[in-house]
N, C-alpha and C positions, 0 to 999 in steps of 0.2 A: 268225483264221480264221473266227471267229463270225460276227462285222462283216461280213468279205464275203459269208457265204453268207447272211446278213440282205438286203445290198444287193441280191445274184441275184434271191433269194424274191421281194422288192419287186419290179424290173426286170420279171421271170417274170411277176408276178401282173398289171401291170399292161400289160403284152404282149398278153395272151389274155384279157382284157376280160370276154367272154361265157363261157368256163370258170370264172373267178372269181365273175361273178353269181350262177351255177348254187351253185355247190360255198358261197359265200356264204348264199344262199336255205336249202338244206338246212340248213346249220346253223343259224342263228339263228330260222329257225323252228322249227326242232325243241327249239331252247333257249327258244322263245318260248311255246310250250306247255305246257313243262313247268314254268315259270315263272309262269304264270298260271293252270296248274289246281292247283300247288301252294298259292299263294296266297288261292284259293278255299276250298280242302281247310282249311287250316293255319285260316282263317277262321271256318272250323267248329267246327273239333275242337282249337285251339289255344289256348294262355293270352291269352286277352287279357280289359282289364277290361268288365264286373265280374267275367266268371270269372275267376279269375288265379289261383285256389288248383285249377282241372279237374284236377290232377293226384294230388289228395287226395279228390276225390267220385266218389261213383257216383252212378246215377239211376235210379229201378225204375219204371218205363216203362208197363209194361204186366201182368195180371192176365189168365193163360190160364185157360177153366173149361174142362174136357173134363167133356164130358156123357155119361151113362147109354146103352145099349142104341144104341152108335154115332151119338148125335145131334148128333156131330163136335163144333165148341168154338167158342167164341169166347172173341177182347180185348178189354179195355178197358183204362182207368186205374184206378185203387183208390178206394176210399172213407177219409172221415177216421175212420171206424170201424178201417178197417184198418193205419192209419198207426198213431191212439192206441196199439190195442189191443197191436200188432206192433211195427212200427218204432220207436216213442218206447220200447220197453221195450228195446232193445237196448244194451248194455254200454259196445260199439269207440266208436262215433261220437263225438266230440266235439260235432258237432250234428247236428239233424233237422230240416230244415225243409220246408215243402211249396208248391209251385207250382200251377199248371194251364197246359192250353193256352188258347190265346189268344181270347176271345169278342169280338166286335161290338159296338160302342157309337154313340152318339153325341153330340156337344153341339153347344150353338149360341153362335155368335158374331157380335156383328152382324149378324144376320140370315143370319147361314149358316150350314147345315150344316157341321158338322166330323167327318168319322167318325174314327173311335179303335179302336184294340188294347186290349183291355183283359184284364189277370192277375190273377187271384184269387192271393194268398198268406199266408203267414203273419207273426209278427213275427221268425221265426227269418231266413227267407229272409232279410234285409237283413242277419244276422251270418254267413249263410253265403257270398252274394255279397258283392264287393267295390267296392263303389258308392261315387265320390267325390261328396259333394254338394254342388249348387252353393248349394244354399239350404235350410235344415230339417235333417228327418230322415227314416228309416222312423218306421213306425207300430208299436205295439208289441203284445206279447200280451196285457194289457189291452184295447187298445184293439179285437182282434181278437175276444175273447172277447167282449166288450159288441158286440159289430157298429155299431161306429161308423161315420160316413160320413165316413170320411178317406180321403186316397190324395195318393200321387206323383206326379207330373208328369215327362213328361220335358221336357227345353231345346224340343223342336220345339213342344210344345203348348201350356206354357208362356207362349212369345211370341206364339204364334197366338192364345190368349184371353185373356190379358191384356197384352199387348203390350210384357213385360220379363219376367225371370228372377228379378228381383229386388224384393223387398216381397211377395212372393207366397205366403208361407206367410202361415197362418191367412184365405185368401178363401175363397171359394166358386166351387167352377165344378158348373155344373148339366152330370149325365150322366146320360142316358133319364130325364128328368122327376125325376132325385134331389141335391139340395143336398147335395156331398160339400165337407168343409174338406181344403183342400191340408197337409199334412203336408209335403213337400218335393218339392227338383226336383232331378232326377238327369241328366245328360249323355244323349246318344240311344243307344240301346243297338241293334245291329244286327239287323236281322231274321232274320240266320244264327244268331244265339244263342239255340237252343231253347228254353234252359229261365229266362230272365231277359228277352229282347227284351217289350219294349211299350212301349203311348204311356203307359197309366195303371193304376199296381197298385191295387189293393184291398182289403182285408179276405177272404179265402174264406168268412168266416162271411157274407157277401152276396149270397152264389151262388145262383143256383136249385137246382144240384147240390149245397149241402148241406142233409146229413138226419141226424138220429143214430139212426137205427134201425140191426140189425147187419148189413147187406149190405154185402159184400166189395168190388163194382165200384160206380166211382164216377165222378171227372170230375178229380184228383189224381195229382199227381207226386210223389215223398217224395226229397228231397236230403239225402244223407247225407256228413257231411263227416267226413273221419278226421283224428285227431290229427298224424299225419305220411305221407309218402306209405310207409313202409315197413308201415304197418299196413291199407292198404286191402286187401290177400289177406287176413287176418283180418276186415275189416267185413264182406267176402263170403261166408266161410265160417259166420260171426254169423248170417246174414240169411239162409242157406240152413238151419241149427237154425232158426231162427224160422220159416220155413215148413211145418216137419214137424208143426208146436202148431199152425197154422191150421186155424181150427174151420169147417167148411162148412155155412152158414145153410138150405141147400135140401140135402141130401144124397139126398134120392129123384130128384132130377133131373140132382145134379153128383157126377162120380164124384171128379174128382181138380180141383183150383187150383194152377198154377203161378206163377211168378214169379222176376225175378234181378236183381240189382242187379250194375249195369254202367257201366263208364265210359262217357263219352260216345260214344267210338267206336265200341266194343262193342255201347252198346244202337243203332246209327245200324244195325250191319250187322245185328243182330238183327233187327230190323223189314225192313231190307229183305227178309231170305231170308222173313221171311212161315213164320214157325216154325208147326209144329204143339205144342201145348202137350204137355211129357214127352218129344216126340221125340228122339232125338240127346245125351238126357243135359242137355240144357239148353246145344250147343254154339251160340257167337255168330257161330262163323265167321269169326273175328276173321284167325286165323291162314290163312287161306284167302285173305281179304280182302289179304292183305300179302303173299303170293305171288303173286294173280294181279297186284296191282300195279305189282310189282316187276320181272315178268316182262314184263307191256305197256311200264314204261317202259325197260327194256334193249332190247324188240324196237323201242320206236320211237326211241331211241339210236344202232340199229343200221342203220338206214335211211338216214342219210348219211351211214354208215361206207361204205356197201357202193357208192352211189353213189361216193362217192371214188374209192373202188378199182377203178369202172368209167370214170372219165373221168379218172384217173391212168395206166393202161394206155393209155389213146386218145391220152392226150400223150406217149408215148414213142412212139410213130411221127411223131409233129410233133416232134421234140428229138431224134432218130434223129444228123443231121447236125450238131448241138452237140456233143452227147455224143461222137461219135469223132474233131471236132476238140479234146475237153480229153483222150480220150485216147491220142488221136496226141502230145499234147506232154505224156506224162507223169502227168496225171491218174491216180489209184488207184480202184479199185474203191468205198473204204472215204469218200474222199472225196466222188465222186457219190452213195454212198448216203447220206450226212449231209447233203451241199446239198439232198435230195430232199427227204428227213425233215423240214429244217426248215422250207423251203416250206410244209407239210401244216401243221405246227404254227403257223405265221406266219395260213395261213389258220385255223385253229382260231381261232382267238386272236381274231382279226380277224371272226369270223363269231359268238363269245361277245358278243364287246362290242354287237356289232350286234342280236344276239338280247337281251340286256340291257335297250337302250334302246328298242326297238318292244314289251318285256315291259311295262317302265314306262308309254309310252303308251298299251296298250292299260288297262293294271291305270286309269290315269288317267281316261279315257275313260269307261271303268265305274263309274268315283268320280263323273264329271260330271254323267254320265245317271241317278244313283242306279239301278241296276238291281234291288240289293238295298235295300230301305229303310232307311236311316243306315248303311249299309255305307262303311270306308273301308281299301279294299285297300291291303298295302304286300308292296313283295317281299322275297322271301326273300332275305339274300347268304348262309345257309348253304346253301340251295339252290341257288343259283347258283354256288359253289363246288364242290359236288361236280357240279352237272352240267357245271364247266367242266372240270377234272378228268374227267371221263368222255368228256368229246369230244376233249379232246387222247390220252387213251388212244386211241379210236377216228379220231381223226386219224393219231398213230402206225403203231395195225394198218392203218389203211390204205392207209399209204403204202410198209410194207415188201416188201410183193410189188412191186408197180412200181420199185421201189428197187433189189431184189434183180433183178429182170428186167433194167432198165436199166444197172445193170452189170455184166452179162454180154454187152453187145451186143460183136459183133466188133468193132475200129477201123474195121476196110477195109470190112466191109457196111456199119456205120455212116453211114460219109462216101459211099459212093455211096443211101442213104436208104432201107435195108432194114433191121425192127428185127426180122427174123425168124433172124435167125444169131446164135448166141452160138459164144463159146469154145470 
């Protein structure tokens, strides 16, 4: 019985040509989307190397000052005063390491300019990411302390200044007029990875932003990494005691300093909503963040559901005189509603695979063009799994009204091609 109402669906689909493009289009695009902004997303905020442990750190982002006599607040990053003094003294962490955001540089090569990314960090950074190298090593807290002029390389610059990967530890490549020795060379690391993306790390004792006088804001990220993922609600609650001992170096001007250490996704929504510091309890919106998403992606799930169900209605007045020739001879109710249903499903199916492969091309496409710097998109099959799974759902609901409508047509209205009489 399966078989034939396979063979039908087939015959059906291929019948009505321009109704299948339509009901095809809807789905695989809708699957195409959601396939490719997942990809993007999961890019972000997902394990991949070097991060591969994201799921064990926070990241304390940002340093609110609320000021005196309403002179509102401002953000920044922290200082390594605030790190030492604060964060390195905290219990949870297994480690502490520190970052920056990404400064400007340049070298020369053969007489060209080459500009660079370049990240101040520590020697911990390199035991808290997860970096395969292709050549050397990180640089170490010795060598940070003394402010040496060492630094990593990644693969792309690498080859672009010295024209291999390899023998390249202990040279020299000149950046803004300074002889640094390469320490090692690390794989290209994507420009979507906030707190690890660059062409070349460095020492942060090199920075112009460092100072060791006691001021709170700085030019610093502090990456905290937990022993197991089950104790990062504890390094959180660690780090919010350690805020309460923050000493305020201005206090005639700063009434109150906040701060939170946050996953990565956490501190992403953070910054977007553009917090007021103290406001909301210190809420990230995290959970806000996951229902409005959850909510846009069922409502745009539900967009070639509901098409369906408006050009599955429109083919029961074209299939009017089918329908009361199978049940003039017989035909069940229960029958026509299952050769319908599968139709829906046959097109589900058929309009996943389709949305699959134009996901991949696109995702590809955007590998080619580097859109993102050293970005290399891959998709999801968990994602694609449950979004396949939800369109056959909403292939189903959409076919059981039509389903249900169409076998209730009279036989006799039927075959003279009225679908407006039922039983």
């Amino acid at each position: 019985m399966l078989l034939s109402y396979l063979k039908i669906a087939w015959k059906v689909l291929l019948r009505r040509k321009f109704f299948t493009f339509i009901s095809l289009f809807g789905i695989s695009f809708t699957l195409l989307v959601l396939l490719v902004v997942f990809a993007l997303f999961d890019h972000v905020a997902g394990a991949h190397a070097p991060d591969k442990r994201v799921d064990r750190m926070l990241f304390v982002n940002s340093l609110g000052h609320e000021m005196h006599n309403d002179g509102g607040w401002m953000n920044s990053p922290v200082s390594i005063h605030f790190i030492d003094d604060y964060v390195r003294t905290m219990k949870t962490p297994e480690l502490v390491g520190v970052t920056s955001s990404v400064r400007n540089a340049t070298a020369f090569s053969n007489n060209h300019l080459m500009p660079l990314d370049v990240r101040y960090t520590d020697g911990n950074f390199w035991r808290v990411m997860d970096f395969d190298f292709l050549a050397g090593r990180g640089f170490t807290e010795n060598e940070v302390k003394q402010a040496q002029l060492v630094c990593v390389l990644n693969e792309h610059i690498a080859r672009a200044y010295f024209g291999t990967t390899t023998g390249v530890v202990g040279r020299i490549i000149e950046i803004d007029l300074k002889r640094f020795r390469v320490a090692g060379v690390v794989p290209n690391v994507s420009a979507s990875h906030l707190y690890s993306y660059a062409d070349v790390w460095v020492p942060y004792t090199l920075s112009r932003d460092y100072f060791k006088d006691n001021r709170l804001a700085g030019e610093f990220i502090p990456l905290l990494l937990a022993p197991s993922t089950h104790e990062v609600a504890a390094m959180q609650d660690e780090f919010k005691q350690v805020m309460r001992r923050v000493q305020i170096p201005n206090p005639k001007e700063v009434k109150a300093v906040y701060a939170y250490a946050d996953p990565i996704l956490a501190g992403i929504t953070r910054q977007i909503q553009d917090y007021k510091p103290g406001v909301g309890k210190g809420d990230n919106q995290l959970g806000r963040f996951y229902l409005i998403v959850t909510v846009l992606g069922l409502l745009f799930m539900l967009l070639p559901a509901l098409n369906l169900v408006n050009l599955n209605v429109t083919r029961i007045l074209e299939r009017s005189s089918e329908i009361g020739v199978r049940k003039a001879f017989g035909a069940s109710s229960h029958m026509l509603v299952g050769q319908f249903l599968v139709e829906n499903v046959v097109l589900a199916l058929l309009g996943g695979l389709l949305g699959l492969s134009l996901a991949a091309a696109v995702l590809a496409m955007l590998n080619d063009n580097h859109v993102i710097a050293y970005a290399q998109f891959t998709l999801s099959w968990r994602v694609f799994a449950w979004g396949m799974l939800l369109t056959l759902v909403f292939g189903l609901m959409s076919g059981v009204y039509p389903a249900w409508k169409m076998s209730r047509l009279n036989p006799v209205a039927a075959l003279r091609g009225s679908a407006d009489q039922t039983k």
